[in-house]
N, C-alpha and C positions, 0 to 999 in steps of 0.2 A: 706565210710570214707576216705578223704584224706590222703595222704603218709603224708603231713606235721600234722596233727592232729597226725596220730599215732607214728612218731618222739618221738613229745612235750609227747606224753605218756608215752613211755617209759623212757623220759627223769630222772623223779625222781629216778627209778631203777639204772639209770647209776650212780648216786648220792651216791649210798650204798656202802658201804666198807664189805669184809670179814677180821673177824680178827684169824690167824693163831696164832697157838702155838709152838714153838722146846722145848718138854719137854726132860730136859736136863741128865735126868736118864736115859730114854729108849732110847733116841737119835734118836726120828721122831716126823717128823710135821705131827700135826692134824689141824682141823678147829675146832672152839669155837662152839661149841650150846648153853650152856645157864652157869649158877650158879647160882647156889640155895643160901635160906637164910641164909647157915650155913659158903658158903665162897668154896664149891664145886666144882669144873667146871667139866662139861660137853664136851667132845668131841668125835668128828664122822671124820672116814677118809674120806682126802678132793678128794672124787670121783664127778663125774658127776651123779651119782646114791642117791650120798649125799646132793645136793646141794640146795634142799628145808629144810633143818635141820640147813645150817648154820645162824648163828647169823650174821643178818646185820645191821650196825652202819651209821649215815650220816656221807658224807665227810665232810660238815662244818667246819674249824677249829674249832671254842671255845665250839660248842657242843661235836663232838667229843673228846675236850681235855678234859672238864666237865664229858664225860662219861665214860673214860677210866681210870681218878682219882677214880672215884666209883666204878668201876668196881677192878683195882688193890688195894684201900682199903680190899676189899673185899675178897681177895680169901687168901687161908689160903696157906702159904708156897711161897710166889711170887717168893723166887730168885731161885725157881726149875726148873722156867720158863723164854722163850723168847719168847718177841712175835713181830708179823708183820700185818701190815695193808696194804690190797693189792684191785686192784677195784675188783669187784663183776665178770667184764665179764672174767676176765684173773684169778680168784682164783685159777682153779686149775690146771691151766698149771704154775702157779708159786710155788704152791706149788710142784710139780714135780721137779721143778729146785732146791729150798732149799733142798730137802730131797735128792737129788744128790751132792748137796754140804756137807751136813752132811753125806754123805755115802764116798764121795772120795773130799775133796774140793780142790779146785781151788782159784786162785786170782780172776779170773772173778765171779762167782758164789757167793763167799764172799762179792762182792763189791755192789751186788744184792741183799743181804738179808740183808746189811747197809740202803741200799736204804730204807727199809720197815721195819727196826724195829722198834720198841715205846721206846723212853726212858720215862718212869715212876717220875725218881725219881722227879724233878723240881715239881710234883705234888703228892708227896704221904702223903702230909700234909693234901690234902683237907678235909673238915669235912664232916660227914659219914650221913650228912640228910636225904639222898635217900636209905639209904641202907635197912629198909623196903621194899622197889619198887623194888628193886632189880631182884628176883628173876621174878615177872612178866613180866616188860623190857623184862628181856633176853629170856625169854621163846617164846613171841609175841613181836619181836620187831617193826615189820612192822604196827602193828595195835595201838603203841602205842607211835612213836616219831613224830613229829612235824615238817614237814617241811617248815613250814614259821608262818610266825610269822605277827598277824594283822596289823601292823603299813608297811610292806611288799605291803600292799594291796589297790591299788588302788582308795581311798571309794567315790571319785569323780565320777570317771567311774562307780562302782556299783550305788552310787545313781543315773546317767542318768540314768540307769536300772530300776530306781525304786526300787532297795533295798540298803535300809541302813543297819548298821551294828545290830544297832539295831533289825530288823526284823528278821536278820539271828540270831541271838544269840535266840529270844524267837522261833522261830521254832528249834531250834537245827540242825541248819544245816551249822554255821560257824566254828566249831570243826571239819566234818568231810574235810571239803574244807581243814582247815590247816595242813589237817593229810596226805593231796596231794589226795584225793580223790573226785569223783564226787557228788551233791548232789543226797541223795534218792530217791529224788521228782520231779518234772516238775515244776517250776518256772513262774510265769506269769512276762515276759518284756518288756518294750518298750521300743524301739531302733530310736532316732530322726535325722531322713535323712536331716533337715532344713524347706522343706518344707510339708513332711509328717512322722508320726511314725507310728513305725511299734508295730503291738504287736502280742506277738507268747509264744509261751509256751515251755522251754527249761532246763534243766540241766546245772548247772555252774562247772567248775573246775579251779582251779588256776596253772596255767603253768610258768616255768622261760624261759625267752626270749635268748635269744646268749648276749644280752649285759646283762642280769644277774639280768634286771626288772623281777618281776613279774607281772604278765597280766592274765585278766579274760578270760578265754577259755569261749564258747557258743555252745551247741553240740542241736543243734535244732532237728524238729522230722520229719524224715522222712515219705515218703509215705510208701515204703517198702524197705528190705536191698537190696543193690545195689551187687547182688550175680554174675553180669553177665560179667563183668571185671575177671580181676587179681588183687588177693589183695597181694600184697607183692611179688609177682612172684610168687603166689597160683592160682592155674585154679578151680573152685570148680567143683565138679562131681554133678551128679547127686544125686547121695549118702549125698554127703553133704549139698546139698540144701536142699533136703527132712526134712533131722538131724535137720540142722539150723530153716528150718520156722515151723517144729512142736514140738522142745522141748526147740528151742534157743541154743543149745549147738551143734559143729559141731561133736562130739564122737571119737576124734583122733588128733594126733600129726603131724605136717606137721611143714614140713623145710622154713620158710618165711627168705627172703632177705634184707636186710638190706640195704635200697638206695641208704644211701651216704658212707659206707664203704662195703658193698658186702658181710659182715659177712652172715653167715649160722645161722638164730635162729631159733632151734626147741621151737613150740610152739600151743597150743591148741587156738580156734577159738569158741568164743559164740557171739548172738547179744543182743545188748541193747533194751530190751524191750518197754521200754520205749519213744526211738528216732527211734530205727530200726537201728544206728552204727554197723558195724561190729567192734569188739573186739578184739584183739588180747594178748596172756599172755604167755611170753615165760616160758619154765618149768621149768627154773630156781627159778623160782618166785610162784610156788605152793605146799602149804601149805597141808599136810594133816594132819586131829586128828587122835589120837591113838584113840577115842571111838566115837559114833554116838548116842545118845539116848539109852543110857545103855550099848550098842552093843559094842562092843572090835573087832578091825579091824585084821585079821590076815597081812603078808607080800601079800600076795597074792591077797587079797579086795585093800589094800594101791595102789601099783603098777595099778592095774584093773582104778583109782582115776586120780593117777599121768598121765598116757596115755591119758586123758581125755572120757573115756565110762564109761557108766552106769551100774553103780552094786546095784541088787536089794538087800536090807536088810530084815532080818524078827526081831520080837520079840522087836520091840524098843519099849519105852516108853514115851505117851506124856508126856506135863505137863502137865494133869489131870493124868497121872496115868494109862491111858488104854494104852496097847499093841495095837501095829500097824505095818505094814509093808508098807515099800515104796521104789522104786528106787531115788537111790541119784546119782549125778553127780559131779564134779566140775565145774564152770561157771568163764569164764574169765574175762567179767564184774564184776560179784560183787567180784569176787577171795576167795570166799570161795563155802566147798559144798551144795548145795543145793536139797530142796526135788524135786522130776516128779512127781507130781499127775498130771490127765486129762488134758488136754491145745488142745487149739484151738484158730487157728487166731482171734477169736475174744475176748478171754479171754488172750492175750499177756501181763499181768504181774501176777505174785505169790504174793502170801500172804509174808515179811520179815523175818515174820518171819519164811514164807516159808513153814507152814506147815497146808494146809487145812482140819478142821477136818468135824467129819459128823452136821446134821444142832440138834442143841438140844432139847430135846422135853419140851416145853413150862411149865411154872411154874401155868402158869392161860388159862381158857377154857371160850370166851364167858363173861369175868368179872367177871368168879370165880376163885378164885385161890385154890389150890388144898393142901392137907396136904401135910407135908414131907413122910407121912407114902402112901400115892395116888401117888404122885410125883414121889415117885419109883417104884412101880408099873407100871405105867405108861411110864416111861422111858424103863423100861426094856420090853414094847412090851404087856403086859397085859391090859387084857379089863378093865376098872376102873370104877362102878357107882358116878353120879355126882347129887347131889340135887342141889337148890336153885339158878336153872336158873329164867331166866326172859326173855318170850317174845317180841317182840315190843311194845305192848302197857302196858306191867309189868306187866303180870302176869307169878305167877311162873310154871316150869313145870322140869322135870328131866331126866335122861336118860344112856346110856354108852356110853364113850371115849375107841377109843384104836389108840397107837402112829404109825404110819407106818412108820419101820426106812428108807426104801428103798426110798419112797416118801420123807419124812419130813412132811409129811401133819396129820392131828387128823382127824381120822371119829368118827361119831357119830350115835347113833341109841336110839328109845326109847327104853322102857321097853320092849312093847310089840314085836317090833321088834327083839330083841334078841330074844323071847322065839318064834317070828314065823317064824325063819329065816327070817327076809329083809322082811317079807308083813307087812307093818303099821296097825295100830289098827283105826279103823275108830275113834276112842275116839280125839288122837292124833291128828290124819288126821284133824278133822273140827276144832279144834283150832287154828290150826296153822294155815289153810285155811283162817278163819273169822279174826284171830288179823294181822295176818302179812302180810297174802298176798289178803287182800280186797276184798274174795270172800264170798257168802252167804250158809245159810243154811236154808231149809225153816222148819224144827222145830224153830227155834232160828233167824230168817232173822230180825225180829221187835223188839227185847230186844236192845235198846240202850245201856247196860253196855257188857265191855268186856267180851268171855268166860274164864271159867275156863277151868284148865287142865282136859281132860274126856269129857266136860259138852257138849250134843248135844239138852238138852231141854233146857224149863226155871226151874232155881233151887228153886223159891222162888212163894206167890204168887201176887207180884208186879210185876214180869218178866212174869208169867202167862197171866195176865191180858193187859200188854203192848202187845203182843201177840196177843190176842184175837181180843183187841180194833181194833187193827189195819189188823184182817183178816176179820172185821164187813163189810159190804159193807156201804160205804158210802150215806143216800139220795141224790135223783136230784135233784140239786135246778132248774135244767131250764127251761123253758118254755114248756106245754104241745102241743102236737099238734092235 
């Protein structure tokens, strides 16, 4: 992945604002995490340890002003507080300088935290519409603000593409583009050079340019990740190669450089499965839950998360309801955590919902379908008798199922088979022989009607007699010599 690609990525982050607090009883700045419906606020001290818990806001002006009305609607007690709006990269070295200013101030330090406070009041009228939303906003705010807005977007350019906006909206996949994210999916497009087009399968994301357009990013699909450069002023080891091409995640924190300002970002490395992109997500920007599939994270799983390595879970629960155990990781592509089950370069993308279960065992056997009361039996690994099968040529015949979880495959056996261990019953044997698989038998070789299940003579005496006829030796009709 180019350095200008991973710029333009990072880009939207630079966009984020933290908003600080000077609460004016205890006389120290915190950072904002969330409030609740009741008018709450939530806060976490503003460390580097803290800094995926803070609540972050777009700069946008009139969003911004928009949310910050709602936001001070909302909290019970306002003039107990101060607050400030500062960028996301400098949070907490700014906050270090306010809360020295509140411990000894200065003229200078004061003139710093004018710079960044919010005056409220010009907006403490706004009307409280959102205040439902409230508390989800704050909690997720990165998964739930908007960073452009369709009319923002290009739709001339996307149609050369071949997608209209139309198209995006019934796939569902022009919400997550506006949310500054890339699509879930590989995109079919065609790209017209004048006098040939090109067409190629790719991910879109919407990028803001230096002069402050928005423009369609195109992250096409690699052969494989381009592991053998410097990515950021990262060497990759051996170690990490390995990590990378068999789980997609690199398992570790490394310091990448920042191009055109020389900054130091700590940050985790995963690829895009999808293209084969190398990823990059500084840790500033990773998220972790308090629970996993019923599972409650201690300090200690959290941290193990935030590092970017894998930590194995036990005792979760799908959505069906069965316990399960799996290693989870955090992935800087999609920036939430996801399940490891088995992966091989040839199986290069997960299930979204990320979570592969075992294969289920079948509701119908052969075009029968089986009671509820067989069905579980059945599922649970048990041998099941099944009547009112049908051969190839329809007739019926019967036998036992048992599920094989480890396979996913159904075996089958007759009757006789079960009681003679695995040796077939000759009854069986020439039915099956004469209807399915087009072989004879010479009791029965001359009855033109299909056998029955068992039947190795004739059963009747018209099948007798066809029989018979046709073991007669026929006269010569030919000439004697």
């Amino acid at each position: 992945m180019s350095e200008e690609t991973t710029d333009k990525k990072e880009m939207p982050e630079q966009l984020s604002d933290i908003l600080l607090v000077l609460d004016k009883e205890k006389m120290k700045i915190q950072a904002v995490k969330s409030i609740d419906e009741n008018g709450k606020m939530e806060t976490v001290d503003p460390t580097k340890k803290n800094q995926n818990q803070f609540m972050r806001v777009d700069k946008s002006g009139d969003f911004f002003s928009n949310f910050f009305s709602n936001f001070f609607s909302q909290l019970k007690n306002p003039t107990n507080f101060s607050f400030f709006k500062v960028p996301a990269p400098i949070a907490v070295e700014k906050a270090q300088k306010m809360q020295k200013q509140v411990d000894k101030p200065t003229p200078e330090s004061e003139k710093v935290m004018k710079e960044h406070e919010i005056k409220a009041g010009a907006k403490q009228d706004s009307k409280h519409e959102n205040q439902k939303d409230m508390a989800t906003i704050q909690t997720t705010p990165e998964a739930s603000e908007y960073r452009y807005k369709p009319e923002q977007i290009d739709w001339g350019t996307m149609n050369n593409l071949g997608l209209s906006k139309e198209y995006l909206e019934k796939r569902n996949l022009l919400d997550p583009l506006l949310r500054g994210y890339k699509t879930n999916e590989l995109l079919p497009i065609g790209v017209n050079f004048g006098g040939s087009v090109l067409r190629t399968d790719a991910r879109l994301s919407l990028q803001q340019a230096e002069d402050g357009n928005v423009i369609v990013a195109i992250h096409g699909i690699k052969k494989e990740p381009n592991l053998h450069f410097e990515f950021f002023g990262h060497k990759f080891t051996d170690e990490d190669k390995k990590n990378l091409l068999e789980t997609g995640n690199m398992g570790r924190v490394v310091n990448l450089t920042n191009s055109k300002t020389g900054e130091l970002m700590p940050s985790i490395i995963s690829i895009d499965r999808l293209t084969n992109d190398v990823i990059a997500l500084r840790t500033d920007f990773i998220k972790i839950p308090d629970e996993i599939k019923g599972v409650k994270l201690n300090d200690e799983q959290k941290q193990t998360l935030m590092e970017g390595k894998p930590l194995k879970l036990d005792g979760m629960i799908s959505t069906k309801g069965t316990e399960f155990s799996a290693t989870v990781q955090f992935n800087a592509d999609k920036r939430y955590v996801e399940f490891l089950f088995d992966r091989n370069n040839s199986n290069r993308q997960s299930q979204n919902n990320q979570q592969s279960q075992p294969q289920e065992a079948p509701k119908t056997f052969r075009g029968k379908e089986l009671t509820d009361e067989q069905h579980k039996d059945f599922k649970a690994g048990q041998t099941v008798y099944i009547d009112g099968l049908k051969d190839k040529k329809g007739q019926p015949y019967q036998g036992y199922i048992t599920f094989n979880k480890e396979t996913g495959k159904t075996d089958f056996a007759f009757p006789s088979q079960v009681k003679a261990q695995a040796k077939p019953a000759e009854a069986h044997k020439t039915q099956t022989a004469v209807n399915s698989e087009g072989k004879t038998n010479e009791a029965t070789k001359n009855i033109n009607e299909p056998l029955k299940s068992g039947q190795q003579r004739p059963k009747n005496k018209q099948q007798q007699e066809q029989q018979e006829q046709s073991e007669t030796p026929a006269k010569s009709k030919g000439r004697k010599m």
